[in-house]
C-alpha positions, 0 to 999 in steps of 0.5 A: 057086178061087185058093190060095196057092202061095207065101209070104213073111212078113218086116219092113221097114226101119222094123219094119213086117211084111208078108206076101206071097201068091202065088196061082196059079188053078189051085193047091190044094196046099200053101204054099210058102215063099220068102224075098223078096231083101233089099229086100222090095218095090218099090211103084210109083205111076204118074202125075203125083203133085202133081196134086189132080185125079188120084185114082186112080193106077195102081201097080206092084210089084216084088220078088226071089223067092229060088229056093233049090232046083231045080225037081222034075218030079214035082211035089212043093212047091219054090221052083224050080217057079217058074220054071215057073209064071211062063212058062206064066202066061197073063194072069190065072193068078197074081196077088199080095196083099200084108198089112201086120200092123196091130194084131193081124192081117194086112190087105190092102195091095196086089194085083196081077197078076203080069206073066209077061213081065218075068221074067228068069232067071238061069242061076246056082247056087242059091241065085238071085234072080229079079225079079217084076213085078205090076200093079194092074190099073187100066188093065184097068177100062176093058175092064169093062162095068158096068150100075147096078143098077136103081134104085140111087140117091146112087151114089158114085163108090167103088161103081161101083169096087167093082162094078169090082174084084169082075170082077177075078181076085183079088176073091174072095181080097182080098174074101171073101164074107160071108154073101152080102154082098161086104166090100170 
């Protein structure tokens, strides 16, 4: 299963606060924290945004990841390891969830796939900035085949979605299971 490999906590412009999860699919060690660059993040909605008929928009989301420190050999937790997670991710090893805090506790807000060929390294003394690029993965849904359930009747369009999402990588992060039954 998935574990956080990164994280970053901390408020926007307007006092909203939000924490960012990086996920690597293979990972089970330790959380490191890495401080976002002075934006936070970018998010993105593809598409023409007037149009009432379109109500399902892909997203995009861009951030700064500071590397702080380099990259060890022997494995042990540092920002600059990175770098080397982001060029061996081979599609649908890594992927981000973001929690906005409402209320009392932290929700989710957006998750995406994180691109590994948008990464652009800079060779400059730490600490340095590198720009991180993920998408939401709506265009994936196209590829997934999905059978009703026999039977189910008055489906709405929100189910076949759901049904859609839980074939995502992220699904199990995003929506955990409780007690048999998918939360989403």
């Amino acid at each position: 299963m998935a574990g956080i490999k990164y994280q970053c906590e901390f408020y926007s412009n307007n006092g909203s606060r939000y924490r960012m999860n990086l996920y690597h699919v293979d990972y089970s060690g330790t959380t490191i924290p890495f401080v976002a660059g002075p934006d936070g993040f970018q998010l993105t909605y593809e598409g023409e945004t007037d149009s009432v008929y379109e109500c399902v928009k892909a997203s995009s989301l861009q951030f700064d990841f500071v590397i702080t420190e380099a990259p060890t050999s022997s494995g042990d937790p540092t920002t600059g390891n990175i770098y080397a997670d982001l060029l061996s991710n081979n599609e649908n090893k890594m992927f981000v969830i973001v929690e906005q805090h409402t209320g009392s506790v932290f929700r989710n807000f957006w998750a995406g796939d994180i691109i590994d060929d948008t990464v652009e390294i800079e060779d400059a003394p730490y600490p340095v900035q590198i720009r991180i690029k993920a998408t939401d993965g709506i265009a994936k849904m196209k590829q997934k085949l999905y059978v009703p359930d026999t039977g189910a009747t008055n489906l709405t369009v929100l189910y076949y979605f759901q049904k859609a999402i839980e074939q995502t990588t992220y699904y199990s992060s995003l929506f955990p299971n409780t007690s048999g039954t998918s939360v989403i």
